[in-house]
C-alpha positions, 0 to 999 in steps of 0.5 A: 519505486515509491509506495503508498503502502510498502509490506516492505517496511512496517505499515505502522512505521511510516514517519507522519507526513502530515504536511499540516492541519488540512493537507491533501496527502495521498500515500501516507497514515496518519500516525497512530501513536501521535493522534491518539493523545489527541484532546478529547474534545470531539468526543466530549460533544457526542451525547452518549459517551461510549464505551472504549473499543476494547470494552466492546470488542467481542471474544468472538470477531472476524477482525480478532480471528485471524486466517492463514496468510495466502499473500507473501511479499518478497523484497529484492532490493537491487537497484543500479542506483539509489534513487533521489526520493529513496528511503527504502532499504535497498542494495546498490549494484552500480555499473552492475549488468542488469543481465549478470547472473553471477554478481555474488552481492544477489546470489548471497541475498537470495540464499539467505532469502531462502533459508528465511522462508524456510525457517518460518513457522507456520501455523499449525492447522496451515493448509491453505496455498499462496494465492499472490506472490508480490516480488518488490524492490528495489528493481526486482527486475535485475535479479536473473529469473534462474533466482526468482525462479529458486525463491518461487520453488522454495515458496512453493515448497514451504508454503504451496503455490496456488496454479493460478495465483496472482505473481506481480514482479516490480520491473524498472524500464531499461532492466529488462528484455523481451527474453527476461520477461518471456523467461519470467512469464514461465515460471508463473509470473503473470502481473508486471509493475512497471515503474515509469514515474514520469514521461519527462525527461528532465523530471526522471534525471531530476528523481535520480532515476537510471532510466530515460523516456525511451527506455519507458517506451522500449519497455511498454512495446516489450510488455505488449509484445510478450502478451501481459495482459495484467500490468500496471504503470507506476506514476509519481506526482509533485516532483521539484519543477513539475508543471501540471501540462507535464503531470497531463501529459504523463497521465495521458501517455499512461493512457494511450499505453493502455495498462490494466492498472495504474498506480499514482502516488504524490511525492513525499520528502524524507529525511535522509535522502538526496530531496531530504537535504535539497527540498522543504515540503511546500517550498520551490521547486517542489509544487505547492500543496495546493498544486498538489491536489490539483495534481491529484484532482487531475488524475482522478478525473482523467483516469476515470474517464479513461475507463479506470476505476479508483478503487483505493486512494492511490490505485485505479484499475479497468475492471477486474484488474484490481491488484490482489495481492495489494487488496490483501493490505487493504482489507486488513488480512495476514501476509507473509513477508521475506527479505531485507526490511519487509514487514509481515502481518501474522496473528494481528502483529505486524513484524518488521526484519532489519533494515540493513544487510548484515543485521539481516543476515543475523536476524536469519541466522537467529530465525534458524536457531529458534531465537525469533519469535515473529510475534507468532504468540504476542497477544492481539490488541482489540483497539489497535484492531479497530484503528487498523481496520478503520485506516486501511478501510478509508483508503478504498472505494469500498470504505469500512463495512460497518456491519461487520465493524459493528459486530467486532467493536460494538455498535456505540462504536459504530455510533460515535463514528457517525457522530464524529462525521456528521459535519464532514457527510454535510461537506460531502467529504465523507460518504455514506452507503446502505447495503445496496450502496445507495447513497444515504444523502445528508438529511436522511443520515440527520434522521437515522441519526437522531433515531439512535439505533436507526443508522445501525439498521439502514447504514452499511458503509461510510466511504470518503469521497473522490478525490475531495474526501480522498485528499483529506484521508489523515485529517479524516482518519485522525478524527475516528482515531480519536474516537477509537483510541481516545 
């Protein structure tokens, strides 16, 4: 599994994958803490010189007062093997049966899960139930669904479960039958995320992946037959010796297979990992970030055309179907997170678990005796608000709501924002929306512009454009970053 946003792992704690200056990159943000000490030499252009975020933000906002969480992610990181492009804190099983239901390894790890969720604090006034569940990998789906069935109860029990909440589970092709699944399905689990990658079979051996091109068709034929109506299919684009008819031809099998949700993500080398000692970004075998974007361009248009609305940078989904629990991240909200590596969001503060089994295992331990904070009492940063909602913004379709961004952070924020865009509204990268999502065009914004107060008045969104602002995301939330955190 690779993932444009992963709750398990620090959102914040991503390595900058900037390839360079203008790159196209699709799964990965900016870094924070590198692109605040960037020159001041944006701003110092903008006519009236702000005031900073935290001199504007209000006592009283939406994006400082935070509301219970009602998503919770749960990391089960068993897999069979430790993919090549893996740098996820993950438990090998080997030769392991995907069907054991005694292998200690996962009994053990779910037990310690439990007793995390249950040590968790809460909020005092909590009252409002889980409305998604998102059981992430690892393979999630070599777990025996008797456990999962254990974790959902203790949710249930802590937390409340709502009857129709959103359950997503992470399934890998050639883990799972048409009993597993059935058996899934009656404990409430109602969106599958099936992790394809690729439709080639010299590219899943050339990723280390434990699953062939039949067992991908084997899998889509058992989610079709149990009924899921709600199901995703995970693709990985600029894998080493990736052709573009290879990259159609995956887009286009996606297709005919008919999911409710895709998601693609443009593969990025870490350190650490297999691709990390054999691949330098930009170099052969691995496609050129030229050849990346066309990947991307590609799929952006064969999936819109198909029917898919690309409702945030790396997901596209028929409508409807976009995922809620991931649209949780996207919009900034509180989360829940449990397990081996997962990050959760609580009262502003994002909150990592340790990464290898046995520190977690201590972590949870400590959790029970009262010596874990989880940033329950930590003091809420205004500017990291600000750079947080603008970064998660920009990834959707939806783009930032700049009234309500306004009214957090003050409209001189707002301002320089528009100001610092100008050039890319021009190029058209950078989109810009009034209350009915009418398209404001570059010489109407001219004018709202030079009137002052007039764009806080006509301007509701500012969006990025698809696939060209898309494929320019950091660069473009490097610049706000600048203005909001100079």
């Amino acid at each position: 599994m690779i993932s444009a946003y992963y709750a398990g792992g620090s959102i914040f704690a991503f390595p900058n994958m900037l390839r360079s200056t203008f790159t196209p990159i699709f799964t990965a943000f900016p870094s924070k803490a590198k692109h605040r000490n960037h020159s001041n030499t944006i701003i110092t252009a903008i006519s009236k010189t702000p005031q900073t975020v935290r001199q504007n933000a209000a006592v009283e906002n939406t994006f400082l007062q935070q509301h219970n969480p009602t998503s919770a992610y749960v990391h089960l990181p068993f897999c069979r093997r430790r993919c090549h492009y893996c740098d996820f804190p993950i438990v090998a099983l080997g030769s392991s049966s995907p069907q054991a239901d005694d292998d200690p390894r996962i009994l053990n790890y779910i037990d310690f899960l439990c007793r995390e969720i249950k040590a968790t604090p809460t909020p005092s006034n909590h009252k409002s139930p889980l409305e998604t569940v998102f059981f992430g990998g690892g393979t999630p789906s070599l777990v025996p669904p008797r456990l999962v069935s254990v974790v959902l109860d203790t949710l249930d029990s802590k937390f409340g479960v709502c009857f129709d909440a959103e359950i997503s589970i992470e399934m890998d092709p050639g883990t799972f039958d048409a009993a597993k699944l059935k058996d899934l399905m009656k404990l409430g689990v109602n969106r599958v995320s099936l992790g394809v990658q690729a439709f080639q079979e010299e590219l899943l051996k050339s990723c280390g992946r434990a699953h062939g091109v039949q067992e991908i068709h084997e899998a889509i034929d058992i989610v079709g037959s149990c009924g899921v109506e709600n199901w995703s299919v995970d693709l990985i684009s600029s894998l080493p010796h990736q052709k573009p008819h290879m990259w159609e031809e995956s887009l286009s099998l996606t297709i005919q297979a008919k999911p409710t949700h895709v998601s693609v993500y443009d593969l990025q080398v870490e350190q650490d990992t297999k691709f990390g000692s054999l691949y330098t970004a930009g170099e052969f075998p691995l496609p050129s970030e030229n050849q990346s974007a066309e990947f991307y361009k590609m799929a952006s248009e064969m999936l819109r055309n198909a029917g898919y609305e690309h409702y945030e940078i790396s997901s596209y989904c028929k409508s409807g179907y976009q995922c809620k629990h991931n649209y949780t991240y996207w919009i900034n909200k509180s989360f829940y997170a449990f397990g081996l590596g997962s990050a959760s969001y609580l009262n502003g503060v994002r909150f990592s678990r340790p990464r290898k089994l046995k520190d977690y295992m201590g972590y949870v331990q400590n959790l029970e005796n009262g010596l874990v904070n989880c940033c329950q009492d930590s003091k809420v940063d205004a500017q990291d608000i600000a750079t947080d909602v603008v970064m998660l913004s920009l990834r959707t379709a939806r783009g930032i709501d700049l009234k309500s961004f306004s009214k957090a952070f003050g409209s001189s924020t707002v301002l320089s924002l528009c100001e610092v865009y100008k050039p890319h509204i021009e190029s058209g990268h950078v989109v810009c929306l009034d209350e009915q999502r009418r398209k404001i065009d570059a010489e109407e914004f001219r004018s709202l512009l030079s009137e002052g107060d007039k764009v806080n008045e006509v301007l509701a969104y500012i969006r990025l454009s698809d696939p060209d602002g898309f494929l320019l995301s950091n660069e473009l939330i490097s610049l706000a970053f600048n203005v909001l955190a100079p």
